[in-house]
C-alpha positions as CSV (number, residue, x, y, z in Angstrom):
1,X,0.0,0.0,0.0
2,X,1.5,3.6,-1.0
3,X,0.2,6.4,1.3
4,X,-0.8,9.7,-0.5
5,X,2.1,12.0,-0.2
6,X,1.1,14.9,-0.2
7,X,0.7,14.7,3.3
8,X,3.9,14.8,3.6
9,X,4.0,18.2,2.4
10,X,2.3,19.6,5.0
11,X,3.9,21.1,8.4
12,X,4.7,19.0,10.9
13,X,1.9,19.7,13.1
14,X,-1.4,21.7,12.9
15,X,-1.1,25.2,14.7
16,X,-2.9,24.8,17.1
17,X,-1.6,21.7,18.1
18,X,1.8,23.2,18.7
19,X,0.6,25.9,21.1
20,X,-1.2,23.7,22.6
21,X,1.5,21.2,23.3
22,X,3.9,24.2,24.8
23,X,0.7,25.4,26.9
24,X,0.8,22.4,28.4
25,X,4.7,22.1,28.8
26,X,4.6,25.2,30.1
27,X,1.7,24.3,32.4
28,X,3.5,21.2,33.7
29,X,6.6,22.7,34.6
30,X,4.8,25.6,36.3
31,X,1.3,24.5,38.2
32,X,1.0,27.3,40.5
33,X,0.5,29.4,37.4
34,X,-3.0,30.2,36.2
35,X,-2.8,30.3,32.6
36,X,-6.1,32.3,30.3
37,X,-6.3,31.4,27.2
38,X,-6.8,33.3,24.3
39,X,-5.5,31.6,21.4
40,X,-8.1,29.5,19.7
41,X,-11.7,30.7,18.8
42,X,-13.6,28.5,20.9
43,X,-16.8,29.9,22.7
44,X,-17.3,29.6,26.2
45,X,-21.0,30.7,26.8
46,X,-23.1,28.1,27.3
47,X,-26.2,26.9,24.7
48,X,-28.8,29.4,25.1
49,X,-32.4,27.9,26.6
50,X,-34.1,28.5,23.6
51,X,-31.8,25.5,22.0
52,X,-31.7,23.3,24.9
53,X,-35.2,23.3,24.8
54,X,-35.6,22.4,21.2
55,X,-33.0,19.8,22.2
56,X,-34.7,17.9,25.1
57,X,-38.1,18.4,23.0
58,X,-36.3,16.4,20.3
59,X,-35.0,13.9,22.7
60,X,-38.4,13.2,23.9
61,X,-40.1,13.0,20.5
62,X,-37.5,10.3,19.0
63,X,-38.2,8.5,22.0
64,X,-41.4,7.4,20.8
65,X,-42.5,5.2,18.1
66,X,-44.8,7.9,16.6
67,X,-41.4,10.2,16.0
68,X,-38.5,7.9,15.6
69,X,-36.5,9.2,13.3
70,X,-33.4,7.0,11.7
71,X,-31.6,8.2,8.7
72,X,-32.2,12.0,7.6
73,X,-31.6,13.0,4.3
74,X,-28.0,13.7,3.8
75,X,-28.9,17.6,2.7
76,X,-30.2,18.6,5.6
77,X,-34.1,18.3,7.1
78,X,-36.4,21.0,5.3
79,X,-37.6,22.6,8.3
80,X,-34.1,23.9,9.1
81,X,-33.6,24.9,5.5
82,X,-36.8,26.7,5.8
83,X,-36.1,28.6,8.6
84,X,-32.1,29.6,7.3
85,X,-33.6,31.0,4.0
86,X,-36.7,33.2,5.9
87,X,-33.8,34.4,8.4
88,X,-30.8,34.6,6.4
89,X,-31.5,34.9,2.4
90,X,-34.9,36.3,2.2
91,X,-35.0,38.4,-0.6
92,X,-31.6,37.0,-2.0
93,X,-32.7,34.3,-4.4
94,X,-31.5,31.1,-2.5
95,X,-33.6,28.0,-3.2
96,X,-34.0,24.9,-0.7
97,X,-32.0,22.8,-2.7
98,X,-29.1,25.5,-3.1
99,X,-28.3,24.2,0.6
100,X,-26.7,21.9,2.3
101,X,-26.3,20.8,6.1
102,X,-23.7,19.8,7.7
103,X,-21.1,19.0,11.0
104,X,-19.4,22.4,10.3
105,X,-17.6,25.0,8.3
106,X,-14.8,23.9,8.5
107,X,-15.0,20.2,7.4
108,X,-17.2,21.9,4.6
109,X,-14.0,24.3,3.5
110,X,-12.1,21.2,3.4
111,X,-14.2,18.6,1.9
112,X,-15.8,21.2,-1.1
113,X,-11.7,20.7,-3.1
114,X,-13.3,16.9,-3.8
115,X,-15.3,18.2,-6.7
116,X,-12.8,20.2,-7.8
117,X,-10.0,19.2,-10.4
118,X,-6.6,19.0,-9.2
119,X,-4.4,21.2,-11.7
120,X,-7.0,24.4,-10.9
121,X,-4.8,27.4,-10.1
122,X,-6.2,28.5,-6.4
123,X,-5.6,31.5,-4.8
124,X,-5.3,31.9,-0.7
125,X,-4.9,35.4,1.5
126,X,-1.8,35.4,3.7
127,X,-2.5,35.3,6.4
128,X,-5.2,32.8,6.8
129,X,-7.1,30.4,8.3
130,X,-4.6,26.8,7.9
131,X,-7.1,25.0,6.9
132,X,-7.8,26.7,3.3
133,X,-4.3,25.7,2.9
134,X,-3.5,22.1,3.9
135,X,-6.3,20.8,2.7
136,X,-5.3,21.6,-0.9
137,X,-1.6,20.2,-0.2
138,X,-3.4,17.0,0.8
139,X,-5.1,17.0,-2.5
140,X,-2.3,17.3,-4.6
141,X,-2.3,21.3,-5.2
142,X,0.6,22.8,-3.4
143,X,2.6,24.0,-6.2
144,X,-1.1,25.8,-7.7
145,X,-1.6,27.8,-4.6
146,X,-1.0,31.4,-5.2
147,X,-1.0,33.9,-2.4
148,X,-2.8,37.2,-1.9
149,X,-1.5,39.4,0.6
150,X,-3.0,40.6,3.8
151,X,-1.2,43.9,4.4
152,X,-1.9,46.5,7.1
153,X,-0.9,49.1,4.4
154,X,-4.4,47.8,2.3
155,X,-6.0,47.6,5.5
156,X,-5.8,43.7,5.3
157,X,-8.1,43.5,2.4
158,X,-6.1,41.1,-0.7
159,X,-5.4,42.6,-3.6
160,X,-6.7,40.8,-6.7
161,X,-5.1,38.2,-8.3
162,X,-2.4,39.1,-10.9
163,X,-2.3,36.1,-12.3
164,X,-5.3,33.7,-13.7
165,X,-6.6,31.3,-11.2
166,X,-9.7,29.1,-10.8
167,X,-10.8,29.4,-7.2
168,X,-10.5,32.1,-4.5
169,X,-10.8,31.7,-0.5
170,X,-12.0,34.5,1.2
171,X,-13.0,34.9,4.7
172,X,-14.9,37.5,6.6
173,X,-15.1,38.9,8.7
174,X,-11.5,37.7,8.6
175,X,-9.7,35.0,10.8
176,X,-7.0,35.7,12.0
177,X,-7.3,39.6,10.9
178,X,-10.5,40.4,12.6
179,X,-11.4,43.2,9.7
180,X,-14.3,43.3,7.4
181,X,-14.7,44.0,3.8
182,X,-17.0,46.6,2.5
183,X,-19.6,45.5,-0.4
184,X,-17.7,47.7,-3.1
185,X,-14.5,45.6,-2.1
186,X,-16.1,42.4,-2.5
187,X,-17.6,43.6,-5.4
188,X,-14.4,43.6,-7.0
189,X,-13.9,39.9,-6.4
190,X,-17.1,38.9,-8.3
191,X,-16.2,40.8,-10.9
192,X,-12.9,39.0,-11.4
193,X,-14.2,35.9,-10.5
194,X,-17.3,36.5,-13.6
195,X,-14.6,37.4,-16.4
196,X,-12.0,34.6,-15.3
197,X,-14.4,31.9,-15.1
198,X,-13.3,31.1,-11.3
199,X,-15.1,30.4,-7.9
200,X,-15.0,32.5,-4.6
201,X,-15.5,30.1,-2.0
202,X,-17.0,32.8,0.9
203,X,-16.3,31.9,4.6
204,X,-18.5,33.9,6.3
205,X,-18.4,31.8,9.5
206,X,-18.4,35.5,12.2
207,X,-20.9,37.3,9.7
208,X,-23.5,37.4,13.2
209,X,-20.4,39.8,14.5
210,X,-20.8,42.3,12.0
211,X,-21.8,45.3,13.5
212,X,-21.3,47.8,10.3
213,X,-24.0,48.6,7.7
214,X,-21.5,48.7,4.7
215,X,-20.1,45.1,5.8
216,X,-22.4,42.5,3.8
217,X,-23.4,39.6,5.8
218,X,-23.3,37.4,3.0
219,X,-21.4,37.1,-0.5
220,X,-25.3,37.1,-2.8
221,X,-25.6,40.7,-1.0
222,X,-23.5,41.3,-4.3
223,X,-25.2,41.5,-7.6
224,X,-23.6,38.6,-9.6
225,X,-22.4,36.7,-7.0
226,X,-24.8,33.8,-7.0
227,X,-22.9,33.0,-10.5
228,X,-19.5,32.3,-8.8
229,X,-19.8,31.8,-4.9
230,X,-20.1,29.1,-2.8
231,X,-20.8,30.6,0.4
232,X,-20.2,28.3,4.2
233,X,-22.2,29.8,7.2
234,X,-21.7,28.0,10.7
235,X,-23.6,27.8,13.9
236,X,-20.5,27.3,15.7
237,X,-19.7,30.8,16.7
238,X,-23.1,32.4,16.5
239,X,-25.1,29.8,18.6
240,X,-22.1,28.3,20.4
241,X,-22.3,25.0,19.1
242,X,-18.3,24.1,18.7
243,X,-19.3,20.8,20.5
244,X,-22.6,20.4,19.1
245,X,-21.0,20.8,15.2
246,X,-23.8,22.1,12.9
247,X,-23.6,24.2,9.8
248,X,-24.6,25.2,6.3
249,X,-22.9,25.4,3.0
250,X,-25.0,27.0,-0.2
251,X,-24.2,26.0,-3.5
252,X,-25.9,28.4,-6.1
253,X,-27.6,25.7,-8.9
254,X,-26.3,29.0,-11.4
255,X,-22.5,28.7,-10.3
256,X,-20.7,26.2,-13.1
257,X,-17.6,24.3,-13.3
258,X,-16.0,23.1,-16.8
259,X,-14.5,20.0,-18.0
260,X,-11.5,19.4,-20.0
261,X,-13.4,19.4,-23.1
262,X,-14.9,23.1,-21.9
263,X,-18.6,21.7,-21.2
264,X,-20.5,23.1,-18.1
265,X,-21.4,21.4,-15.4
266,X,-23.6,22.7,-12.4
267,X,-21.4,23.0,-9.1
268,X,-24.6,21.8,-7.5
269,X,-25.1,18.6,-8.9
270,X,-22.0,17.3,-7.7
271,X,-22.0,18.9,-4.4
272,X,-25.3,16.8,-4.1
273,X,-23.1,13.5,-5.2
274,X,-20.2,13.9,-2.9
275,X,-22.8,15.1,-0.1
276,X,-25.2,11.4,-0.3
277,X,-21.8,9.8,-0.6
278,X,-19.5,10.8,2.2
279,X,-21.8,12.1,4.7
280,X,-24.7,10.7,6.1
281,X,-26.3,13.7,7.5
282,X,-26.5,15.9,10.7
283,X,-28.9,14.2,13.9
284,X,-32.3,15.2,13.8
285,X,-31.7,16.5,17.3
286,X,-28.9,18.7,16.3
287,X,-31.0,20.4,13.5
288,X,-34.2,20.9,15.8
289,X,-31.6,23.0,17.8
290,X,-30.3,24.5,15.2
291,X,-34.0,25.4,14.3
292,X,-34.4,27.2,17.5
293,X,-31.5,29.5,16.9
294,X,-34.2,31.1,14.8
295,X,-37.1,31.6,17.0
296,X,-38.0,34.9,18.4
297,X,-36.5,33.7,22.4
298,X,-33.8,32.2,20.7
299,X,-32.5,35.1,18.3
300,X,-32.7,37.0,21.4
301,X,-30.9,35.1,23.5
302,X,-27.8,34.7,20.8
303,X,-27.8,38.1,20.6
304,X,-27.0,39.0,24.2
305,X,-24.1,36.2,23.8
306,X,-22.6,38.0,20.5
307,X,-22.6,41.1,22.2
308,X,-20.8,39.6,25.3
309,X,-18.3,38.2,23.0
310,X,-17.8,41.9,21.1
311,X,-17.6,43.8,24.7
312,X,-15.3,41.8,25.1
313,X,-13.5,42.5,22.3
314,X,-14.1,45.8,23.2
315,X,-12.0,45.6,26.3
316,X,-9.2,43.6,25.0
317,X,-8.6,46.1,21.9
318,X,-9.0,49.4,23.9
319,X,-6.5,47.5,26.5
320,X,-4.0,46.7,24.0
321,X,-4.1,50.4,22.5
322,X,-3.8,51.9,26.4
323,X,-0.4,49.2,26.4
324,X,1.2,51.0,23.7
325,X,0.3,48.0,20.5
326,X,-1.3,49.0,17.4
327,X,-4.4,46.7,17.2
328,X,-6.9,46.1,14.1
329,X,-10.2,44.1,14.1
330,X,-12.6,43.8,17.1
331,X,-15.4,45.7,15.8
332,X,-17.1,42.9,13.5
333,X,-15.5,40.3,14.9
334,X,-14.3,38.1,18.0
335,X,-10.8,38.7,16.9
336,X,-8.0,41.0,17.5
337,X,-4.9,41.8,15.6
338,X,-2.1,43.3,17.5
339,X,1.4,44.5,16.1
340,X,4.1,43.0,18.2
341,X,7.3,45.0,19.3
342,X,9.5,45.5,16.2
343,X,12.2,43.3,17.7
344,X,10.7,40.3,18.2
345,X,9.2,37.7,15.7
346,X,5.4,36.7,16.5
347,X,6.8,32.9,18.0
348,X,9.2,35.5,20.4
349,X,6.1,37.3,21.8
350,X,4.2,34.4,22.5
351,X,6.4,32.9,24.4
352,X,7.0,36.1,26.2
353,X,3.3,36.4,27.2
354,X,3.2,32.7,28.0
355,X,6.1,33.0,30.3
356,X,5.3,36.8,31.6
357,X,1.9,37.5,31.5
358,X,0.4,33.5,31.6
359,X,-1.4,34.1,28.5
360,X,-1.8,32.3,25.5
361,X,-2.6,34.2,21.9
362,X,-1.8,32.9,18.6
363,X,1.3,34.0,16.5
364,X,0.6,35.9,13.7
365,X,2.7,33.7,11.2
366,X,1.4,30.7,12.3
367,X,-1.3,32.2,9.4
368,X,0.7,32.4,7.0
369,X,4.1,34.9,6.1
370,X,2.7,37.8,6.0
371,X,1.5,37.2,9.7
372,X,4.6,37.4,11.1
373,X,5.1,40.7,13.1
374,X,1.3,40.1,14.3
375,X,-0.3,38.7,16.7
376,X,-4.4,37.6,17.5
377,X,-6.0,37.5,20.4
378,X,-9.7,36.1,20.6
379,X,-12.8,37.4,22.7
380,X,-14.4,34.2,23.8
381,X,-13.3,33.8,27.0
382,X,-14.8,35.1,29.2
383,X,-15.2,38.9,30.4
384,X,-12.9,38.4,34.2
385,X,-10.4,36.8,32.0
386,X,-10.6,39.2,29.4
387,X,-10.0,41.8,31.8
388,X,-7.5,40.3,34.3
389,X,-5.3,39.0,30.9
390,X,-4.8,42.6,29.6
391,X,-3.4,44.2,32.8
392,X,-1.5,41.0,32.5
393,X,-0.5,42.3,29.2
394,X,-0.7,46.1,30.4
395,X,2.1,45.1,33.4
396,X,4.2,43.2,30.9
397,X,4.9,45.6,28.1
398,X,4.9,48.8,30.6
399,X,8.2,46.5,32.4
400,X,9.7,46.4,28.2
401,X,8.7,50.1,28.2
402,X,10.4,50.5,30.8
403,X,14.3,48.4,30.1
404,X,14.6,49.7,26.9
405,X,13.8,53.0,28.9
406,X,16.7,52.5,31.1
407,X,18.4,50.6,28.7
408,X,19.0,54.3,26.2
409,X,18.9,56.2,29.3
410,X,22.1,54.7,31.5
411,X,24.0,54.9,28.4
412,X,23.0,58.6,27.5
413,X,23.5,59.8,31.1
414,X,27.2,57.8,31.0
415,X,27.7,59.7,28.0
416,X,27.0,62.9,29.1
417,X,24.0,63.3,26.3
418,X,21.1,63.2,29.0
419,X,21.3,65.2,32.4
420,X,19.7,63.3,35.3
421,X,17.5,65.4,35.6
422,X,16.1,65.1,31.9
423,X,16.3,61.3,32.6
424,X,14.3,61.9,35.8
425,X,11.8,63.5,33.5
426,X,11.5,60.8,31.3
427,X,11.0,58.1,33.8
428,X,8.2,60.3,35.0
429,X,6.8,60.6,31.7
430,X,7.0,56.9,31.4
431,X,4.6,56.5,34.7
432,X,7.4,54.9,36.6
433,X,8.0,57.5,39.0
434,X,4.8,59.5,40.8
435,X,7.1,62.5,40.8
436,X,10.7,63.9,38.8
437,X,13.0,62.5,41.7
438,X,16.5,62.9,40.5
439,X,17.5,60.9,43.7
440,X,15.6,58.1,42.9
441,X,16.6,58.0,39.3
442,X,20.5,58.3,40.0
443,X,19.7,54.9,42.1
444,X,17.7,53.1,39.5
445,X,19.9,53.7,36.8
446,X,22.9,52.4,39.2
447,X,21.0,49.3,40.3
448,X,18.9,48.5,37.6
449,X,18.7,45.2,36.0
450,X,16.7,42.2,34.9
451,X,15.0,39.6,37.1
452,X,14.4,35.8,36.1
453,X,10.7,36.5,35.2
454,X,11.9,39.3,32.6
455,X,10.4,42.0,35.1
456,X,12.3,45.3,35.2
457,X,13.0,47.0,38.5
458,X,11.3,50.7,39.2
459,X,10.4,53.2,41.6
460,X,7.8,53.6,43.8
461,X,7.7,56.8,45.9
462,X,4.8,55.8,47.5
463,X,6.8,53.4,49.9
464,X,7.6,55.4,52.9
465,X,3.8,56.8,53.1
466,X,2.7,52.9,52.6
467,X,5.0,51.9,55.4
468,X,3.5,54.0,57.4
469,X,0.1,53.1,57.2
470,X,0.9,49.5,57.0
471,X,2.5,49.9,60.6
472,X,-0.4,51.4,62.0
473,X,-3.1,49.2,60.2
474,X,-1.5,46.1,59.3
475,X,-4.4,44.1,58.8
476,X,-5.5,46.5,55.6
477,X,-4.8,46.6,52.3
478,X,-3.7,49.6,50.7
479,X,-4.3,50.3,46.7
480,X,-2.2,53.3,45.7
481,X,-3.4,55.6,43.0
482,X,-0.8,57.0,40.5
483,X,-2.6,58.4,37.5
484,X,-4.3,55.7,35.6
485,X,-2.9,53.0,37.5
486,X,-3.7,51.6,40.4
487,X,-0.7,50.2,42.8
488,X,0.0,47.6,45.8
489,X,3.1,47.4,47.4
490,X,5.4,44.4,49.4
491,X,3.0,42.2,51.2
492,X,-0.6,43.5,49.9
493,X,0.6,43.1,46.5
494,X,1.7,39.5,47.3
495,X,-1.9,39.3,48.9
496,X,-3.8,40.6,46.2
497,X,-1.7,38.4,43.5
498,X,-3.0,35.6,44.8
499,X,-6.9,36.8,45.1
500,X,-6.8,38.8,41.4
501,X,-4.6,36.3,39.7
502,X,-2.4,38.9,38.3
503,X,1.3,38.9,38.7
504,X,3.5,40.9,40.6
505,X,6.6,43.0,39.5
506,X,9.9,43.4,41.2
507,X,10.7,47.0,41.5
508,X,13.1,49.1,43.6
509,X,11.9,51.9,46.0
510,X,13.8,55.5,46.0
511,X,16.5,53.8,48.3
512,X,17.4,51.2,45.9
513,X,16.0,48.7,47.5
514,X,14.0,46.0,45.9
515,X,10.3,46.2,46.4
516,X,7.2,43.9,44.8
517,X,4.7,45.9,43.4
518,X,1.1,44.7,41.6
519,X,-0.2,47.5,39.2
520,X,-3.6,47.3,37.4
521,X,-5.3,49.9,35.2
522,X,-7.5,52.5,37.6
523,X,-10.6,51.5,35.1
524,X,-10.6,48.6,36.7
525,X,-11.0,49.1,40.4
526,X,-14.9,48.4,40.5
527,X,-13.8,45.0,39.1
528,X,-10.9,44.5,41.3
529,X,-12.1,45.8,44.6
530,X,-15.0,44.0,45.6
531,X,-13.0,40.6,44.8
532,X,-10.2,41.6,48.0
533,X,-13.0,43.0,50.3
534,X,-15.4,39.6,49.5
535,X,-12.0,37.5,50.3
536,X,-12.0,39.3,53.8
537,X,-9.9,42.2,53.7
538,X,-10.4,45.5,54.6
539,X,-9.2,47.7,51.8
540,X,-7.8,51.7,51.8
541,X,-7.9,53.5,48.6
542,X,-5.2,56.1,48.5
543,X,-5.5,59.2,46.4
544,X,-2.2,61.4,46.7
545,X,-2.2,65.0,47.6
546,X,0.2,67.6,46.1
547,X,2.5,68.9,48.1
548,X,4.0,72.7,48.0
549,X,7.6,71.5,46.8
550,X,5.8,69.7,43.8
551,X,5.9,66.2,45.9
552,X,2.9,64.0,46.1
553,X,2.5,62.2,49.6
């Protein structure tokens, strides 16, 4: 027996795999550490009652002899169809046999290359979603692929093809970009597709995301596009049904393919074939739930979860921009794109925030080469997490700021380019001094350096004033504020560590000596402080005064 290989050609291991064999390596070797995950686009909301309903109704009904149901037809029950065309293509043209049901988009994405011929010319966007990719190495196409770029200078919308191909992937709202494309954009796309005689297979698996009016929620939006798109919709996102696995593709009965000898053949047609052959259908049960998804309670209900998922996204964006990152996406979608710092590859920062901050994202190039220098971050996790992971994030990059900071600075003041004072100044600036305190800046830039955890060392000229309070109080915690921040010091920042499940820093006080320190964002603090008083402690929030000398005590 000869094994087909093309496997062969693929990488050695599927993205996602690999970060999730170093998550847990780097969970083994470290299980004090709680570790939030924000790599892979899996929700985390649970079914909505409107489906579970429709699911324990379905459960009693085949439980009977009067509603026994075996085999289903392979295309998908009619009510469900029924209900996907009144909700999502009225008006648009789709007829019940244009569509086909099934255990998800992404098997669908995969499985459509069957009825396609193997010397097509196909054309990808870089970065992308992996499985586009390998699944046309597996079928013998890898030296036909032709890449479209993703670039942030065409605000991550692909260029058309400048050569001739057959089929085009495109996906939006985008994975991994997050971004959406406006209807004149995609209009482009069907033209092309129209004069070169190719196919657009349409991923719009995060269209319920879209919360723009110039963003079309699906490809027939476009006039011609029901002659050369094959459009894949999915429940799995929407509805949260990851686990439960149910989606749709539509297959126009108006979009052709050609044969060798240049006769048409409708797309449809053999759809249908490979359909009844490979796939016997998704459970009655499944598709009574995915019914639901378009009742009245349940539309509702999905909707509240959607716009969980896109405050969420919401936080983690505005987060990322208050850390310093540029950041697309967010808006129409669960996913955020984030720049990473120049020097570092997209593998480099992820295992920085692994190691640092305990969170896991996904490396831009993972996507493809064009992702490298990026970085995405989902919104599915939930909204504590989402919160806690970027002052994660926040604490992490302010301690980079803050070395490369020190870094230019110790070797400008050595030089004689900076005065200390204009260091001093720029420490201040950077939020790591309350005050310009040439004292405590001749000290840091003397002692400073680099702990194991990649923390920087900084000053805190809060300490004597803490220390004071401490000794009279000692039992109380003490959150310090300092502009946006919010700050704990020595043994209520161990404390509250271990409540918030955010990490402390190792700084060093105006003295030089070496102080822990937990910072989170001052936004925060009607998230934060209810969670240390309902753990028992008695908690002081510290506004500093001005003082006539320009000191704040």
């Amino acid at each position: 027996m000869k094994i087909n290989e093309n496997f062969l050609k693929l990488e050695d291991s599927y993205l996602f795999s690999t970060i999730a064999k170093k998550v847990a390596k780097y969970q083994a070797e470290n299980p004090e550490k709680k570790i939030i995950k924000l790599g892979i686009g899996d929700v985390t909301k649970p079914i909505v009652p409107a489906v579970t309903e429709a699911m324990h109704k379905a459960v009693d009904e085949i439980g009977t002899a009067e509603g026994f149901k075996g085999y289903g037809p392979e295309q998908g029950y009619d009510f469900l169809k029924k209900a996907i065309i009144e909700s999502d293509y009225k008006d648009l043209g789709i007829e019940m046999d244009e569509i086909f049901v099934s255990d998800g988009a992404k098997c669908d994405c995969g499985n459509i290359v069957d009825i396609m011929g193997i010397n097509n010319k196909v054309a990808i966007t870089d970065p992308v979603y992996p499985v586009y990719v390998d699944t046309n190495i597996m079928s013998g196409r890898k030296e036909n692929i032709v890449y479209l770029p993703v670039l942030e200078e065409n605000n991550f919308v692909p260029e058309l093809p400048k050569e001739k191909v057959d089929i085009i992937y495109l996906c939006f709202p985008n994975n991994p970009t997050g971004t959406g494309i406006t209807k004149n954009e995609l209009k482009k796309f069907v033209d092309y597709a129209k004069e070169n005689n190719a196919i657009i297979l349409y991923d719009a698996a995060y269209e319920a995301f879209i919360t723009e009016d110039d963003i079309p929620h699906s490809i027939y939006e476009i006039d011609g596009a029901k002659d050369v798109a094959i459009e894949f919709k999915s429940f799995s996102k929407t509805a949260g049904f990851t686990g439960v696995r149910c989606a749709y593709t539509v297959v126009p009965k108006t979009v052709y393919g050609y044969t060798e000898n240049g006769e048409k053949v409708v797309l449809n047609k053999l759809w249908n074939r490979r359909t009844t052959t490979k796939f016997n259908g998704v459970s009655y049960i499944v598709q009574r739930a995915a019914e639901a998804t378009y009742s009245e309670k349940g539309k509702k209900e999905i909707k509240e979860n959607i716009n969980y998922y896109l405050e969420n996204a919401k936080i983690i964006k505005e987060g990322l921009k208050q850390a310093g990152f540029t950041v697309y996406g967010g808006a129409n979608s669960p996913y955020i794109w984030l720049k990473v710092p120049a020097n570092m590859t997209s593998w480099e920062f992820f295992d920085k925030l692994l190691e640092e901050a305990n969170v896991v994202g996904t490396p831009g190039s993972g996507f493809g080469t064009c992702g490298e220098g990026f970085f995405r971050l989902t919104a599915f996790g939930t909204k504590e997490n989402s919160v806690e992971a970027i002052e994660r994030i926040k604490n992490m990059m302010n301690d980079y700021k803050i070395k490369n900071i020190l870094e230019s600075l110790k070797e400008e003041v050595e030089n004689g380019k900076v005065s200390l004072r204009e260091a001093a100044v720029e420490l201040h600036k950077a939020g790591w001094t309350n005050f310009i305190d040439i004292d405590a800046t001749r000290n840091l830039l003397k002692t400073r350096n680099v702990t194991g955890n990649g923390n920087v060392p900084g000053v805190s000229d809060m300490m004597g004033k803490y220390r004071e309070m401490k000794a009279a109080h000692p039992d109380a915690l003490y959150i310090f504020r300092n502009g946006e921040s919010c700050e704990l010091y020595e043994d209520d920042a161990i404390a509250a560590s271990g409540i918030l499940g955010i990490a402390t820093a190792e700084r060093v006080d105006g003295q030089g000596k070496g102080v822990k320190e937990l910072r989170f964002s001052f936004r925060d603090l009607d998230v934060y402080l209810p969670k240390l008083i309902r753990a028992g402690n008695r908690v002081a929030v510290c506004e500093p005064n001005q003082t006539g000398s320009g000191k704040r005590v």
